[in-house]
N, C-alpha and C positions, 0 to 999 in steps of 0.2 A: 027513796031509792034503795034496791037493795042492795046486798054487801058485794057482791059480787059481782056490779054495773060499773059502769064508767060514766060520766058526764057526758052528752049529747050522744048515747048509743042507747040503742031499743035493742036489747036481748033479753029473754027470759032466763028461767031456772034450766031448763031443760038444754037449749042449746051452751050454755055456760060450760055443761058437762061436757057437751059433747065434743066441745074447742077442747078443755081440756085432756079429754081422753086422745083425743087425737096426736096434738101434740106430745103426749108420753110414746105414742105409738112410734111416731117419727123418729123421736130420742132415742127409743130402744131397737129399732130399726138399724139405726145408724150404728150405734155399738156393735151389734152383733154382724155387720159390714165390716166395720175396723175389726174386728177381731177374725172373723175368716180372712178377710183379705193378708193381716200379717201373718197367719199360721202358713198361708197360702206360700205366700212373698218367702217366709222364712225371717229369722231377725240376724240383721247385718250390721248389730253392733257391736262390740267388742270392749270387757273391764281391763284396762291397762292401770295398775298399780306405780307409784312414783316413790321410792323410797329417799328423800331429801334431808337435809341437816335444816336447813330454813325456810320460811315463806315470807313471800310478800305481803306486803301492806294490800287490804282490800280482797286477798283469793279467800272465798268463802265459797259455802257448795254453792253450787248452780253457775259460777263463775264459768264464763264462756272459754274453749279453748281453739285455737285458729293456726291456721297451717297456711302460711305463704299471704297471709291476711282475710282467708277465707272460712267460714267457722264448720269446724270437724267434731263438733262435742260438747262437753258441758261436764265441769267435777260433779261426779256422784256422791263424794262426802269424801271428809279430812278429819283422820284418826293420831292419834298418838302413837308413838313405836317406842321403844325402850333408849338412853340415853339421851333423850330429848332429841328423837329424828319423829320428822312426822309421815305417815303414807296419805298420799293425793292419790284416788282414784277416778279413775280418767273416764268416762263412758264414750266411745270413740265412733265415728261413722267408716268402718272397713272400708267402703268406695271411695272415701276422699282420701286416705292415706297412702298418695303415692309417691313408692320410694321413701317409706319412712322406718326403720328398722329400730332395732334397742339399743343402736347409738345416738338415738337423737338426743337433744339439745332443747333445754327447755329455759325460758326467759320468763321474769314476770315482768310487764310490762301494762302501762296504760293504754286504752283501746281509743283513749278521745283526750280532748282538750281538759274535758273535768277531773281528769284523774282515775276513774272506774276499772279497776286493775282483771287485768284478765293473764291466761296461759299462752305463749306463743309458741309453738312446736319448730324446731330446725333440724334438717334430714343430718346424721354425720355420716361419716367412711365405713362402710362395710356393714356387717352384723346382720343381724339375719330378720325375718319379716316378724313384725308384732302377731301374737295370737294373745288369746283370750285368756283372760287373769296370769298375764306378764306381769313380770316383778322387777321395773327396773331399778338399778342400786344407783342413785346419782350420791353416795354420801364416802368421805375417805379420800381418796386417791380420785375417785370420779366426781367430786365438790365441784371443780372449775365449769361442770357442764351447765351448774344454773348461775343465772345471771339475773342480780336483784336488782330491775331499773323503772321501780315504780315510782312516782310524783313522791310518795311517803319517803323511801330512802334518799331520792334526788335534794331532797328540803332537812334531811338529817346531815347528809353532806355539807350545803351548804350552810347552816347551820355551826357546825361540829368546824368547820376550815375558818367561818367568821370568828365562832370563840375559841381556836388555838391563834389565830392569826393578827387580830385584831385586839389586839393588846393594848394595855397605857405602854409600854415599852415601843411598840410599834406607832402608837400618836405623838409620841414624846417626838423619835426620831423624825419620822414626817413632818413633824411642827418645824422643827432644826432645819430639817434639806429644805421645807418650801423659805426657810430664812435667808440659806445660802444660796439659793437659787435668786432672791431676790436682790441678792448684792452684787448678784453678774447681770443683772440686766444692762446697764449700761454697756456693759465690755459688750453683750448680744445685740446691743442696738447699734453699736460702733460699726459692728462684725456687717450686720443690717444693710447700714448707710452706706460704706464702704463696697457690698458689693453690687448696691445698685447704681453708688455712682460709677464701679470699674464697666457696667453694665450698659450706662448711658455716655460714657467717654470713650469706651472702646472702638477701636479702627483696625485694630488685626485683627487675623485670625487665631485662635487660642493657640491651636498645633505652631502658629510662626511665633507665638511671643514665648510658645514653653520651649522652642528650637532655640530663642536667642537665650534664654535663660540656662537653658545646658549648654550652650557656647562658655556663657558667664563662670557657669559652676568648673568647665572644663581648666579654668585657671585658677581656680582656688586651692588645688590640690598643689600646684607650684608654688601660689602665695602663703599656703600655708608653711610648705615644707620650708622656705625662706625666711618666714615668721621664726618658727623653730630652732633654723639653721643659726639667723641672730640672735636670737637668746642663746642659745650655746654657744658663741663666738665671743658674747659680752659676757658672759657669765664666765670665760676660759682665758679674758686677758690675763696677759703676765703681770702689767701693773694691778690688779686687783688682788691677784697672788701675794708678791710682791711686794709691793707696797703700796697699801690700802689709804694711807695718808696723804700721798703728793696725788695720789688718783681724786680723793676727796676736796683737796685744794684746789684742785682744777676747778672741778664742781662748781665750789665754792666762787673763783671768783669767774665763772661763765655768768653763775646766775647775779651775781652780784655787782659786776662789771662791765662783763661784755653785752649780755643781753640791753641792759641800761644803756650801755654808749649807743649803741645802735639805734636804740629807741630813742634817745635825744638828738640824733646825726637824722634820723628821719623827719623826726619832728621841725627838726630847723630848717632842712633842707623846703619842708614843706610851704615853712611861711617868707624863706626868702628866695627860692626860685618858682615859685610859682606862676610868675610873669614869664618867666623864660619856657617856662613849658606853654605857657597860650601863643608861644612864637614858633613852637616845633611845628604843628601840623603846616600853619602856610607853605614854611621850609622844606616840607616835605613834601606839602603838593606841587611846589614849584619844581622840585627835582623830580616828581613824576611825569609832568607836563614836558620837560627836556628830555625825555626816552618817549617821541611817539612811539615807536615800535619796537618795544620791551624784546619780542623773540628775535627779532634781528639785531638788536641792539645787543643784544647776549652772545649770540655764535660768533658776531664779530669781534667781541672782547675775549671769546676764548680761543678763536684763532690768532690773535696778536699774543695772546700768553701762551700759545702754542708755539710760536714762531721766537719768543721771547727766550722762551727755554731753551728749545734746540738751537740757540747762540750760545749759550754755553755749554762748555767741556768739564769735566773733573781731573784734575790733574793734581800732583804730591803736593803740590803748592795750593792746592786747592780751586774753587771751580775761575775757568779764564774764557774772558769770551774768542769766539773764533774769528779773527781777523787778520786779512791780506789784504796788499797793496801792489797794484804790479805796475809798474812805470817802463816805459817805452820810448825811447828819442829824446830824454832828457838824463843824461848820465850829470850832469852838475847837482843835479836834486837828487841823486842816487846817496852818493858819497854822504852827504847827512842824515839821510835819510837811515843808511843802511851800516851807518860808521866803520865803512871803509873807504879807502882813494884808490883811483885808479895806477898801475904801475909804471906808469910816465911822469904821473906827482910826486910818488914816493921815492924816483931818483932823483927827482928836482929837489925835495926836502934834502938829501942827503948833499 
């Protein structure tokens, strides 16, 4: 087979060439299209210059750049500049730049999940339309325009925040709080239990049991003033003033005498009227069962103490009840009655 055959093809020497001639012809065809057609077209790209203090992780030439997420370009190449600033030059598509002027805003940012760092353009306020070998100054006073938010710097962050952060000084304390946190559990499970059973016992409504509780509170402020008011009162006797001694003696024999008598006058009482007290209630019931009718049984007790009263008078001598006697047709009962006699006796006596 010759050098210039394929496996399972019948071609000669002669047509070998003439594929091939062909194909150059095609190739060179096509070139000389593309190149009239853009002399034709005109070229509508534009070198926009980037003068920056830093770059991101990953921008290298040919790094994509995108406008609104749409791609407008591609870095032309990345030079050094004098105090370590670098210039990024931009190769820019003029038709997709809209509304982008030499305020914009430039981001390094990842384009995907893997990290592959690319340019993201953002239009700013005012300034005037990009032209050809623009020189923008993003470095100084305009530094804040670029924003380094590649995976590289994102992992340098956290990184850099772990080893200032994550200290033995900061596991030591951790180690301690998860110690004291573990000594309140109980007190948390109390806290717990408590309000799941205020949860399953409950029968008000919250609003009516927090009303009775500020009812409650509403008198605490006079129980306390009171509290208060006696400790100043005891704290201000004149016996304490005074004399501290016979105040102390009291003390002395309340707690030493009196409290004790009472406590032995209870105690006795308890083992020898005991029986007497299992005889009160009958006694009682029996005195309730003689008032069927408690409320009439009452008005008419306090009308008879009504009536009771107003028989008596007060007088210098003190109170007298009011009472008359009037007699009529019996003048013999008069005269002792009234300790005098008639004036037909009293000449008889004489």
């Amino acid at each position: 087979m010759p050098k210039y055959g394929l496996p399972g093809v019948t071609i000669d020497r002669r047509g070998s060439v003439l594929v091939g001639l062909v194909a150059v012809g095609v190739v060179a065809v096509l070139a000389v299209a593309w190149i009239i057609v853009d002399r034709v077209r005109g070229d509508d790209r534009l070198l926009v210059v980037l003068r920056t203090e830093q770059i991101g992780d990953g921008i290298v030439d040919g790094t994509q750049v995108r406008l609104d997420g749409v791609a407008v370009g591609q870095i032309e190449k990345i030079e050094n500049a004098h105090d370590g600033q670098q210039l990024i030059t931009l190769r820019l598509d003029r038709s997709q730049l809209f509304g982008v002027t030499d305020t914009l805003d430039v981001d390094y940012a990842p384009s995907n999940l893997f990290g592959i760092s690319e340019i993201a353009l953002r239009r700013g306020q005012g300034g005037n339309a990009l032209a050809n070998d623009d020189v923008i100054d993003l470095t100084g006073r305009h530094a804040d325009r670029v924003q380094d938010v590649t995976m590289g710097n994102l992992l340098r962050a956290v990184t850099r925040t772990a080893t200032d952060v994550l200290t033995p000084q900061l596991s030591a304390t951790l180690t301690t709080l998860a110690g004291d946190l573990e000594a309140f559990t109980p007190l948390l499970e109390a806290i717990v239990t408590t309000g799941r059973n205020i949860a399953d016992t409950q029968r008000y409504a919250a609003s009516f049991l927090l009303g009775q509780f500020g009812s409650t509170l509403s008198g605490a402020a006079p129980m306390v003033g009171g509290t208060v008011q006696l400790l100043d009162t005891l704290t201000n006797l004149e016996i304490l003033k005074t004399d501290r001694a016979k105040f102390d003696q009291v003390l002395q024999i309340s707690i030493h005498q009196l409290f004790p008598g009472i406590s032995d006058l209870l105690f006795t009482a308890e083992r020898h009227f005991t029986g007497y007290a299992d005889m009160l209630p009958p006694a009682l019931d029996a005195a309730a069962r003689m008032v069927p009718t408690p409320q009439l049984s009452s008005a008419q007790l306090r009308e008879l103490l009504d009536r009771l009263d107003s028989s008596f008078t007060d007088t210098p001598d003190g109170p007298m009840l009011k009472f008359a006697v009037t007699l009529r047709g019996v003048p013999a009962l008069s005269v002792p009655l009234l300790g005098t006699s008639p004036p037909s006796l009293q000449g008889a006596d004489r």
